[in-house]
PASEBA-1860 file (N, C-alpha, C; in nm, 3 decimals):
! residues 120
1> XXXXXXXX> 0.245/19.895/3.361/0.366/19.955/3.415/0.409/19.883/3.543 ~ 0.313/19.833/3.619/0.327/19.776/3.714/0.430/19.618/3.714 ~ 0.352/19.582/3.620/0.422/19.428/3.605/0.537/19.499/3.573 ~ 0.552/19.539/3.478/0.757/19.567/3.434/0.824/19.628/3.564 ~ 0.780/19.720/3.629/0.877/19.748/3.745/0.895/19.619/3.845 ~ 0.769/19.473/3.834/0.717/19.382/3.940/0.895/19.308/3.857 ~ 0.897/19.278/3.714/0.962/19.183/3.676/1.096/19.248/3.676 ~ 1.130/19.342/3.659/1.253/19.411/3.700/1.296/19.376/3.827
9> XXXXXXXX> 1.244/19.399/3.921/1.236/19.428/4.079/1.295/19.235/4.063 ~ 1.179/19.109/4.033/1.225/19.013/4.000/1.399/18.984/3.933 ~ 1.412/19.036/3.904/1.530/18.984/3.773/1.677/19.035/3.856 ~ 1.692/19.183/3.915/1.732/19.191/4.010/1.763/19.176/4.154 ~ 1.638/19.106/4.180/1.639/19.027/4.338/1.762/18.941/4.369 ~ 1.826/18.841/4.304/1.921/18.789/4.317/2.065/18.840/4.342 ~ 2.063/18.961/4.271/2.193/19.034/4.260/2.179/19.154/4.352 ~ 2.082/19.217/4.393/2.062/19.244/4.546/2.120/19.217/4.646
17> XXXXXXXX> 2.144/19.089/4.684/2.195/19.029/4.804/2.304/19.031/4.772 ~ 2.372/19.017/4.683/2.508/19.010/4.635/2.583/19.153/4.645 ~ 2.475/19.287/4.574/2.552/19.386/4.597/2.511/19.464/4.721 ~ 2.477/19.424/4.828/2.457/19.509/4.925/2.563/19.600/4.986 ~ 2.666/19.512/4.947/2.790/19.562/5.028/2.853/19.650/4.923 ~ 2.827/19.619/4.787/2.905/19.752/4.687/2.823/19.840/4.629 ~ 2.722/19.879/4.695/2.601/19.915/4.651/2.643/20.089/4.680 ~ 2.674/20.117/4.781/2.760/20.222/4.781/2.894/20.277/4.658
25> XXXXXXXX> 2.938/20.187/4.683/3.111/20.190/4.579/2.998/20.253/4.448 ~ 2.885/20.154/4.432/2.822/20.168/4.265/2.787/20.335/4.266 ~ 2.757/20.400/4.374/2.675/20.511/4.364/2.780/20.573/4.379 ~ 2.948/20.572/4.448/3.044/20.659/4.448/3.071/20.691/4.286 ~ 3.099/20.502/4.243/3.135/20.558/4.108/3.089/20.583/4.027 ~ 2.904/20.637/4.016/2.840/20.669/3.952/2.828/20.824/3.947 ~ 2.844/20.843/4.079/2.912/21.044/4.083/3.040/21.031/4.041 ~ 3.153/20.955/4.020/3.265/20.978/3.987/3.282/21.006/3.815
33> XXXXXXXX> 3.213/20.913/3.775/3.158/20.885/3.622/3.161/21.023/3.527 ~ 2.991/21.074/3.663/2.934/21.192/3.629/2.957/21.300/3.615 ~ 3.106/21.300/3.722/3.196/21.471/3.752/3.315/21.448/3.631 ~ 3.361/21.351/3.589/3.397/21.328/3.472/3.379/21.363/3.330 ~ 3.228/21.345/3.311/3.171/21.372/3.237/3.147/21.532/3.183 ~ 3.112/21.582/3.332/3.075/21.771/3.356/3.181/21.807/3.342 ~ 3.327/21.784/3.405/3.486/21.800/3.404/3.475/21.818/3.241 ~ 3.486/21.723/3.150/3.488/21.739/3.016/3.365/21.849/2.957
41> XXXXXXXX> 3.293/21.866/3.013/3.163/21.925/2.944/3.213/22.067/2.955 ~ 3.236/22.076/3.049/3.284/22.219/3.109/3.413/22.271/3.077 ~ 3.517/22.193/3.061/3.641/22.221/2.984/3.628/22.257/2.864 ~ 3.548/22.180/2.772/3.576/22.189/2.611/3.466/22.325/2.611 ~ 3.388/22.390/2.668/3.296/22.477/2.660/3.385/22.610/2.715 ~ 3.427/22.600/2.771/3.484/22.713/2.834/3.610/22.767/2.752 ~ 3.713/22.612/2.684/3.805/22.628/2.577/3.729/22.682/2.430 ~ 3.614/22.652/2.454/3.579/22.694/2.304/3.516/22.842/2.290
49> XXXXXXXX> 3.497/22.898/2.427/3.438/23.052/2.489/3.545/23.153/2.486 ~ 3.736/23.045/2.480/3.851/23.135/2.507/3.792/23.198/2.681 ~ 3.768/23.168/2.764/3.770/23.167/2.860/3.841/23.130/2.967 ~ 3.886/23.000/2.977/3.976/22.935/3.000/4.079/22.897/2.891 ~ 4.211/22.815/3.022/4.256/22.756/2.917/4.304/22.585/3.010 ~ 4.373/22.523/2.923/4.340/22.378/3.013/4.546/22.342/3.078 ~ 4.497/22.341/3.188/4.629/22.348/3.290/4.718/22.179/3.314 ~ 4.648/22.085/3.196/4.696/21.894/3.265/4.772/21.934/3.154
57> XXXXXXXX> 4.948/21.900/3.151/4.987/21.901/3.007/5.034/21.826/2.953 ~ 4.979/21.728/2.998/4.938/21.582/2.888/4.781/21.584/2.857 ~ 4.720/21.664/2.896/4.571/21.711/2.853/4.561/21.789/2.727 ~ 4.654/21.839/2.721/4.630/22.013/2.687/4.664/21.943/2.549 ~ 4.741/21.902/2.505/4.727/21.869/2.367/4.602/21.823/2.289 ~ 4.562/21.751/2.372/4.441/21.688/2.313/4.311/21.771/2.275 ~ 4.341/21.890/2.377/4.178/21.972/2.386/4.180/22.036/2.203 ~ 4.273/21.996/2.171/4.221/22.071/1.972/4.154/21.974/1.924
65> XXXXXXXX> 4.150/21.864/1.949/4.084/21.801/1.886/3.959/21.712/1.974 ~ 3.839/21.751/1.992/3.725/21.741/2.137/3.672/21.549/2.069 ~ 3.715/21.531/1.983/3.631/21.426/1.970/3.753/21.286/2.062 ~ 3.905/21.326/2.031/3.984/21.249/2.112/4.006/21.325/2.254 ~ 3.984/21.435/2.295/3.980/21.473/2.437/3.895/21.357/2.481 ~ 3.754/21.388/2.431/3.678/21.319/2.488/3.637/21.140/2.496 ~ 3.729/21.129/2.394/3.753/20.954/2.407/3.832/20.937/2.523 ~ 3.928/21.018/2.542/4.088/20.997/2.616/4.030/21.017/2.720
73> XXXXXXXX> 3.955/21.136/2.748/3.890/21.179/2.942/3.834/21.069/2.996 ~ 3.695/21.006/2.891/3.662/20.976/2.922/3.697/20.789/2.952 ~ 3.801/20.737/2.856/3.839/20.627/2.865/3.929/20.594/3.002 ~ 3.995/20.693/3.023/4.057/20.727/3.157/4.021/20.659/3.257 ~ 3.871/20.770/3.272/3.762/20.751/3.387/3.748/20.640/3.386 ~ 3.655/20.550/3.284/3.597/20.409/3.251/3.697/20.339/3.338 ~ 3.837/20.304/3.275/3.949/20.228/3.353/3.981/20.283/3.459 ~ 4.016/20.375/3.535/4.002/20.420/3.701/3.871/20.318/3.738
81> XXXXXXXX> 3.790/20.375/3.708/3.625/20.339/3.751/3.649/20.178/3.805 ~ 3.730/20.093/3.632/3.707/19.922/3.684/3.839/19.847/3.731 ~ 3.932/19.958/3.774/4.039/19.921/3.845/4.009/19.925/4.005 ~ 3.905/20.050/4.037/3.884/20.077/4.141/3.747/19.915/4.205 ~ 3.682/19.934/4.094/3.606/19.819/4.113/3.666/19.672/4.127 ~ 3.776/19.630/4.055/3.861/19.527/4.075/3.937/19.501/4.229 ~ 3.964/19.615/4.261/4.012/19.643/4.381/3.940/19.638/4.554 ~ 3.820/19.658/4.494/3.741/19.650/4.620/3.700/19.492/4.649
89> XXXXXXXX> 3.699/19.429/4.639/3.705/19.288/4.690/3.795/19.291/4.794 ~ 3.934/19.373/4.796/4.048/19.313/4.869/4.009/19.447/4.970 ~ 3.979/19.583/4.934/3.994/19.716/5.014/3.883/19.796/4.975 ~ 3.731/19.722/5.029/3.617/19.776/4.989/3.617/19.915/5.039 ~ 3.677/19.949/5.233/3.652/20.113/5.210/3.710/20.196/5.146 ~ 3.863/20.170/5.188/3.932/20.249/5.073/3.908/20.260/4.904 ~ 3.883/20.221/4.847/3.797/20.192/4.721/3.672/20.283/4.731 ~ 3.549/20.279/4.785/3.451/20.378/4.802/3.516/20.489/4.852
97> XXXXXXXX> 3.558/20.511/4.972/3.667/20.682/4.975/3.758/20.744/4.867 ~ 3.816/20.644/4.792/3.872/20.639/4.664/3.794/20.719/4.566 ~ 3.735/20.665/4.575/3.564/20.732/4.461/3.518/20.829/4.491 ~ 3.448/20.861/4.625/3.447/20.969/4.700/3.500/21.115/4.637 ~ 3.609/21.060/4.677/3.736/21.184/4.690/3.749/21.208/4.517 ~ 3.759/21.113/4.436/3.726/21.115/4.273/3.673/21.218/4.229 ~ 3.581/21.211/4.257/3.419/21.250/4.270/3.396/21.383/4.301 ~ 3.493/21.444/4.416/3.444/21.556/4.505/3.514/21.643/4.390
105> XXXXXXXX> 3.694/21.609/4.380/3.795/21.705/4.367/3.733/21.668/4.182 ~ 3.709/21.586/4.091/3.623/21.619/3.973/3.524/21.710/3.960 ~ 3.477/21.721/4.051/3.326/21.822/4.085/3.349/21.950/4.083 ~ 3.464/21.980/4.135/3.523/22.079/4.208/3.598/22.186/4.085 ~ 3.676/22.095/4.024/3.705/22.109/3.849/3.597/22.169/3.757 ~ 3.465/22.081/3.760/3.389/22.098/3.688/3.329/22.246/3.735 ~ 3.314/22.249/3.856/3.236/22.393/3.925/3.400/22.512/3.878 ~ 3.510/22.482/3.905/3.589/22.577/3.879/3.576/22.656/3.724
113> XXXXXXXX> 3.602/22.564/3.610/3.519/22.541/3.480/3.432/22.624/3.468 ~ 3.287/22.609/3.489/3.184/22.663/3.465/3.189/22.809/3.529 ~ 3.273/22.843/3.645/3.254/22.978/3.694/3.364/23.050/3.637 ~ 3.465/23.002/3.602/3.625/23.056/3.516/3.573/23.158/3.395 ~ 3.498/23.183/3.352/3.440/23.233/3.212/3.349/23.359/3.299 ~ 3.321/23.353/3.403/3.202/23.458/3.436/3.302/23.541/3.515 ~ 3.423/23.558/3.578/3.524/23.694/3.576/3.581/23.712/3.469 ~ 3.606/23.739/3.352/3.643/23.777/3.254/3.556/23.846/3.133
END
């Protein structure tokens, strides 16, 4: 176990130095990804409880059918994600606050979501 974490640790050493500086951005948009993900998890669960109902209405069509919601949510995200990443070369903080803020007000969705079903 040792050697594979030794040759990993190896294989990545190079690209280390390289991402020090977006090494952050990676972890914004890895919570951004993630509240994305829960955002959808939590929507189509709560639509399928009749609990909620879904308020984007260019969204709202899609939620009948969860297998293209969830291509569409999530293809969304993906391209935000590598536009935002394209972008940070020129406006690395804004780009990580970008994500940030992604991230928080997705989260925020996702927590609204999951508690929307428990007053009713």
């Amino acid at each position: 176990m040792k050697r594979v974490l030794f040759a990993c640790a190896l294989l990545c050493w190079p690209l280390s130095v390289q991402a020090e500086d977006s090494l952050k951005l990676h972890v914004a948009l890895a919570a951004y990804m993630a509240a994305h993900g829960a955002d959808l998890s939590t929507t189509m669960y709560c639509l399928g409880a009749q609990t909620c109902r879904e308020v984007n209405p260019v969204f709202a069509p899609l939620t009948r059918q969860p297998f293209v919601a969830g291509a569409t949510k999530m293809g969304v995200a993906a391209l935000s994600s590598w536009l935002l990443l394209r972008a940070h070369q020129r406006h690395p903080t804004l780009t990580f606050w970008l994500a940030v803020g992604g991230a928080t007000v997705t989260s925020a969705v996702a927590v609204h979501n999951m508690t929307s079903g428990r007053h009713q």
